[in-house]
Structures are given as structure tokens and as C-alpha cells.
C-alpha positions in Angstrom: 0.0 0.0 0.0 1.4 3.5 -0.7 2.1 5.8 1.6 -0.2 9.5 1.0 3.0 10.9 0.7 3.1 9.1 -2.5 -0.3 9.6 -3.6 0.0 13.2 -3.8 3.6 13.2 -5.6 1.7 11.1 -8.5 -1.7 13.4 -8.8 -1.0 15.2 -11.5 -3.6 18.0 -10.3 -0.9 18.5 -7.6 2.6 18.3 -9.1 1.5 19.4 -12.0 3.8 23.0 -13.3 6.6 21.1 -10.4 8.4 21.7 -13.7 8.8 17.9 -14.3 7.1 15.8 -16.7 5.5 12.8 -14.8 4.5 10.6 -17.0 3.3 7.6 -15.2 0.9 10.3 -13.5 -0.3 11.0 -17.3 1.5 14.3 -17.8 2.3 15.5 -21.3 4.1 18.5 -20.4 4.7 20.6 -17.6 4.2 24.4 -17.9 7.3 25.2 -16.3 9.3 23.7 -18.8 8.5 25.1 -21.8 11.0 22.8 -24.0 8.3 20.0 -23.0 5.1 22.0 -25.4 6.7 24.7 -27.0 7.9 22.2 -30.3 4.3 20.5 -29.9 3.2 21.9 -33.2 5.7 21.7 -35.7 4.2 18.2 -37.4 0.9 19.2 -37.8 1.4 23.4 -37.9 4.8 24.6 -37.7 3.9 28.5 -37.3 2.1 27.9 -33.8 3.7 27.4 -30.4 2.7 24.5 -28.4 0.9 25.1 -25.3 0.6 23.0 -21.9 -2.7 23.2 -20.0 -1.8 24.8 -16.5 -4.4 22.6 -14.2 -3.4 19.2 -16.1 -0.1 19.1 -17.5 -1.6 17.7 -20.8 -1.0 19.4 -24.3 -3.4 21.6 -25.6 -4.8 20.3 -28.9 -6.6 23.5 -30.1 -2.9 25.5 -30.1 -2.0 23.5 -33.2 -5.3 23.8 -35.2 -4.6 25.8 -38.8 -6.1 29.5 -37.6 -6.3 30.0 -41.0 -9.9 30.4 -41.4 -11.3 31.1 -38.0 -12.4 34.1 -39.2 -9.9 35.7 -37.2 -6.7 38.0 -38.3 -4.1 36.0 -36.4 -0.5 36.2 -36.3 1.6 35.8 -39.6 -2.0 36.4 -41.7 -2.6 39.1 -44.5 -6.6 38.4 -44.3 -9.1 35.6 -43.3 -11.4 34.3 -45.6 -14.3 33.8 -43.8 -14.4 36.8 -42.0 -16.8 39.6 -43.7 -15.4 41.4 -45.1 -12.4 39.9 -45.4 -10.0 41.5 -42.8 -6.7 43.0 -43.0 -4.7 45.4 -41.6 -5.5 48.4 -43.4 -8.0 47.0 -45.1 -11.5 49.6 -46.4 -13.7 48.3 -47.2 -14.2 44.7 -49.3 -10.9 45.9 -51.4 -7.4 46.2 -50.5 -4.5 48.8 -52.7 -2.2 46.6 -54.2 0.5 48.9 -53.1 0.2 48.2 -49.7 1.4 44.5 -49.7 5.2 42.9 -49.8 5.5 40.6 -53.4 4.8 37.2 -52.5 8.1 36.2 -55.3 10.1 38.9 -53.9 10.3 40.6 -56.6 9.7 44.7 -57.6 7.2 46.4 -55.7 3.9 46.4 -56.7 3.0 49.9 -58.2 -1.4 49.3 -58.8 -4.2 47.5 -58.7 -6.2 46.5 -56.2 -7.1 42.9 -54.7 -10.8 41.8 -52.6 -10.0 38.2 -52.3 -8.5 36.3 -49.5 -7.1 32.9 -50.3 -7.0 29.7 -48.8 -3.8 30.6 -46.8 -4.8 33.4 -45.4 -2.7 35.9 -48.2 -4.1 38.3 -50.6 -4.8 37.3 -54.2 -2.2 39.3 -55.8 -3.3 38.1 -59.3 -4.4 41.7 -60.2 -1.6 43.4 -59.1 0.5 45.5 -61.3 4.4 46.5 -60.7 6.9 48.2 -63.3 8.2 45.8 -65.8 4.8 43.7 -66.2 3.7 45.3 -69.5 1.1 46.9 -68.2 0.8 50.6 -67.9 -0.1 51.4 -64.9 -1.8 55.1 -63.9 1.2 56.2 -62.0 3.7 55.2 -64.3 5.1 57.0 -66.9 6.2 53.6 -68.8 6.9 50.3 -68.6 10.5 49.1 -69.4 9.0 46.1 -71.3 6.7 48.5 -73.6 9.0 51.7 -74.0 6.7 53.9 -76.0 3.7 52.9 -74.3 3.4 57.0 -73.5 4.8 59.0 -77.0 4.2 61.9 -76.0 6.0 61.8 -72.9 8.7 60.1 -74.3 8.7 62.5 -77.7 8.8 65.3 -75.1 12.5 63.8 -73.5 13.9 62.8 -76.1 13.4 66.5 -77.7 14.5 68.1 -74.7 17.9 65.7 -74.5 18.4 65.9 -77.9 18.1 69.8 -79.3 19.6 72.5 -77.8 16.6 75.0 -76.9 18.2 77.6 -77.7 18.8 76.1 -81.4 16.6 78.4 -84.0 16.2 75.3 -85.9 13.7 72.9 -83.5 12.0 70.2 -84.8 9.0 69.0 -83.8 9.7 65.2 -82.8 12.8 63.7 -82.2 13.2 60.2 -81.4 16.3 58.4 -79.2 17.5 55.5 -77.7 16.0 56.3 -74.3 14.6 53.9 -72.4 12.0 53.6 -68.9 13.7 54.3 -65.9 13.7 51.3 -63.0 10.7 52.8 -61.1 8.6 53.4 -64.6 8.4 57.0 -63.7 10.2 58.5 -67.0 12.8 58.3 -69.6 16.8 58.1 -68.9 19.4 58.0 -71.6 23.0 57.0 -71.9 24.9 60.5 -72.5 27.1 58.8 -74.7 24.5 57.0 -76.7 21.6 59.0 -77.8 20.9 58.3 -81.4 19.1 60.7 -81.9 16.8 61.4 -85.4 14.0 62.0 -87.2 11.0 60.3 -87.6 9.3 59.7 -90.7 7.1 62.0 -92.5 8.8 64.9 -90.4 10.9 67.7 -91.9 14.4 67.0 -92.4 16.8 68.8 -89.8 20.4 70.2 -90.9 22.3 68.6 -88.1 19.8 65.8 -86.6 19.6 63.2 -89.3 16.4 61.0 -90.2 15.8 57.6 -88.4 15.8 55.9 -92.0 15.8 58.0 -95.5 15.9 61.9 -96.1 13.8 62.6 -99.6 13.3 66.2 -100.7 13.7 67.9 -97.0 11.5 65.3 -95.7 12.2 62.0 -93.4 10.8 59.3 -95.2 10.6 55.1 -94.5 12.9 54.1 -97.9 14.3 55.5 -100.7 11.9 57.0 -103.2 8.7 57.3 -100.9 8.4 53.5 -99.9 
């Protein structure tokens, strides 16, 4: 028969958060020894911390549940898609500015769009977002470095001012060069060394700016004899 000394060392009502992990009184873990729960998630959801229930010493099996649709904007989550609308930080609204988020790919920072759908993971759909360099001009961009003359006026406009001198008598009225968009899509650079600059076609022929292709009777034409 055991002594009540012993009867109390093994209810686990009593020793439990001793910071020892009895086992033969049906212990899991022991709250004062966090090394004992705090791993207890990492099979089944390795973003959660385990945690040990104070009054039994036995895991806590609602810690490692997916909070991913609880309908709650836990930690590590963008949105949840069963909350209504779906939440966010910063979020108005049902939509959310594109601008606002990180790239999922890591890749250039997203420049417009907008995005009202919460996936299964808890991140924003970024399917509709737009960022410099995805051929798409975008209403704060200028251009796009993968569609150059997407804006011709705009570009017209710096390649005229890096090409004549304004002072020159002698201005055209179009010039085109080898500029090309800048790295945030918010204008035209050029390399001062390498500005090709010239006519276009069906403009007047300049005394010191040659045409792009053909010069025919003072005028900047496509080919020889008109074609």
C-alpha cells in the first residue's frame, strides 16, 4: 500500500507545473518547462507554439489547429477568408491597394491594382496586381520598361528636350532616341554617350539631326523613293 505521501507526488492536479514531466501520472508537459510543449506543433502546424494546460499538464490540442480560417486575423496572416469582409490590416472596405502589400516572389514592388480576395492561406490574391516591368501601364507610371513607347508623348517630349539645344533656331518637332524607362517606370533616362538621336518619318528634315531611315526632298521618309 502506498504511503499518502506518495499519492500526492503522483496526482498530477498537484505536481502538475513542479516543472517535471510525470508521465506515469499521465502528464504531457509541464508548464514550467517550456522545452516539454513549446515544439508541440511543428508536425501538424509549424507556425504555432505549443501550449501545456496549467491545471493538467496535458497538451493543448486546439494550439495546433490551422487559424487560418477562423475568421480571425491571427498572427503571420494578411486576411481571413471567412471573415466579412475579409479582414486586414488596413483594409477599407471589401478591397485592399495593391501597393500596400510585400510581393509574394520577392520581386519589384507592386505599383497598382487593387485585390478583394482572401485565399485559402490566409494571403491576398495578388493576381491583379500590377508593378513596373509587367507590361502593363499602370496610372502612376510613366512607362513600362518592357513596352517603352507605351506613352509618345511623354517620351517624344525627352527625347526632344535631350536631344536639341533649346536655344537652337532650328527645332523640330519630334525627335526620337534611344532612351529607355527608368527602374521605377516614372520617365525616360538615356545614356549621354549613346543618344541616337533622329527623325521620324514624314517629319521635316533637320540640318544637323539626321532621319531615323531616308531623307527625300527635305522630308524623313521610311525608304528610298517614298516606300
Amino acid at each position: 500500500m502506498l504511503a499518502p505521501a506518495c499519492t500526492l507526488e503522483l496526482d498530477p492536479e498537484i505536481s502538475c507545473g513542479d516543472g517535471y514531466v510525470d508521465r506515469t501520472a499521465g502528464e504531457e508537459c509541464d508548464p514550467e518547462s517550456p522545452a516539454s510543449f513549446e515544439n508541440a506543433c511543428q508536425d501538424s502546424e509549424p507556425s504555432r507554439v505549443g501550449v501545456c494546460d496549467p491545471t493538467t499538464c496535458r497538451l493543448d490540442s486546439q494550439a495546433c489547429q490551422p487559424s487560418c480560417g477562423n475568421g480571425e486575423l491571427d498572427p503571420g496572416e494578411e486576411c481571413d477568408p471567412q471573415s466579412e469582409p475579409p479582414s486586414g490590416p488596413d483594409v477599407f472596405g471589401s478591397q485592399r491597394s495593391c501597393s500596400t502589400l510585400t510581393p509574394d516572389d520577392g520581386g519589384r514592388e507592386y505599383v497598382g491594382g487593387e485585390t478583394d480576395r482572401c485565399l485559402s492561406d490566409c494571403t491576398w490574391d495578388r493576381s491583379n496586381c500590377h508593378r513596373c516591368g509587367d507590361e502593363h501601364l499602370d496610372a502612376d507610371e510613366v512607362c513600362d520598361d518592357t513596352a517603352d513607347l507605351a506613352n509618345l508623348d511623354q517620351f517624344d517630349a525627352f527625347c526632344l528636350g535631350a536631344c536639341v539645344d533649346p536655344e537652337d533656331d532650328e527645332r523640330p518637332d519630334e525627335v526620337r532616341c534611344a532612351a529607355r524607362c527608368a527602374a521605377d517606370c516614372g520617365g525616360y533616362e538615356i545614356d549621354a554617350g549613346d543618344r541616337r538621336c533622329c527623325i521620324p518619318t514624314n517629319k521635316l528634315a533637320h540640318s544637323i539631326i539626321p532621319c531615323c531611315a531616308f531623307e527625300e526632298n527635305g522630308v524623313c521618309v521610311t525608304g528610298l523613293g517614298g516606300g
